[in-house]
N, C-alpha and C positions, 0 to 999 in steps of 0.2 A: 466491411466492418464499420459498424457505426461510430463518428465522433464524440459524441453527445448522449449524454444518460439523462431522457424527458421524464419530468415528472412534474404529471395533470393535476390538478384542484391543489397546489402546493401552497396550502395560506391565500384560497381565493385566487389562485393564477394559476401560472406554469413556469417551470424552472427546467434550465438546459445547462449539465452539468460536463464540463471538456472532459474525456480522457486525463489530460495531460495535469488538470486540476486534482482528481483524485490521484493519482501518481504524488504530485506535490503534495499532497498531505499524508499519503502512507508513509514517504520518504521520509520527512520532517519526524512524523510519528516515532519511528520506526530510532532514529538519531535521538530520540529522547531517552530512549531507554538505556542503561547500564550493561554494559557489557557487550555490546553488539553495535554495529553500524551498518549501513547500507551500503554492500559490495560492489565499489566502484573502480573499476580495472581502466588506468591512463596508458595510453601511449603519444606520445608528442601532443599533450594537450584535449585529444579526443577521447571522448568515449567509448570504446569497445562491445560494450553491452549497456542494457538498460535493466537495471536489477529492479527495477521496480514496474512492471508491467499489471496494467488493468485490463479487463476484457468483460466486455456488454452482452451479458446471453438474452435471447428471446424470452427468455420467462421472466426475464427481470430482475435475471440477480446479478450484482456485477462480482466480478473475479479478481482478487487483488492477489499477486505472486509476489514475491519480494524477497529477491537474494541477500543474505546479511554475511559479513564478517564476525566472525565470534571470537571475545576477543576469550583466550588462553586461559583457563581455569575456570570457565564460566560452566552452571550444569543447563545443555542443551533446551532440556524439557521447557525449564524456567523462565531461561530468555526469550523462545519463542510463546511459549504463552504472554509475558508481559506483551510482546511485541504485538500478537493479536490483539491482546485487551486495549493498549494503546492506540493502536490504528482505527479498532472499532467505535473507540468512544471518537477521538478525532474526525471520522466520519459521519458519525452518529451526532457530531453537533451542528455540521452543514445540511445534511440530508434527512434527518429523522428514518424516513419511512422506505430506505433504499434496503431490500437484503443482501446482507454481504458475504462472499467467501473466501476466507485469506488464508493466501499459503505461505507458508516459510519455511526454505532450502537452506542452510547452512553451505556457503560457497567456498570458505576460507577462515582459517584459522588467525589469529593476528597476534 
């Protein structure tokens, strides 16, 4: 599984974008929204899961998954759609010309 999302003639260059970079901005995205957070399960300090997973297909679209906490009254539809629209534009202002496909699992109620 590849690192790094390459992208050729990027403003006259080439741009190599981590994994771990777009995770960090879904995350961030994702915490801005109202009602929902990023489902993160401690125990003694660790992390148990990573609710926010990226993956790099052949064809060039990356795959963004993203476990949320909902918080109690919230209407499902709502939240995860802002949550898309959010993440989309967040990404869409580093990457322009990456396609993207976000998913959003409702992990936990809060």
């Amino acid at each position: 599984m590849a690192d790094y999302f390459k992208i050729k003639n990027y403003k006259s260059g080439n741009l190599a974008i981590s994994r771990r970079v777009f995770e960090s901005i879904a995350s961030e995205a994702t915490d801005r929204v109202k009602g929902a957070s990023v489902s993160r399960s401690r125990r003694n300090s660790f992390y148990l899961t990573r609710p926010v997973q990226v993956a790099f297909r052949r064809n060039g679209q990356v795959e963004v998954s993203i476990q949320i906490s909902l918080k109690s009254g919230e209407n499902v539809s709502d939240v995860c759609r802002r949550i898309q629209e959010e993440v989309s534009s967040s990404l869409m202002a580093y990457c322009e010309s990456v396609p993207f496909d976000i998913e959003i699992k409702v992990a936990s109620i809060a």
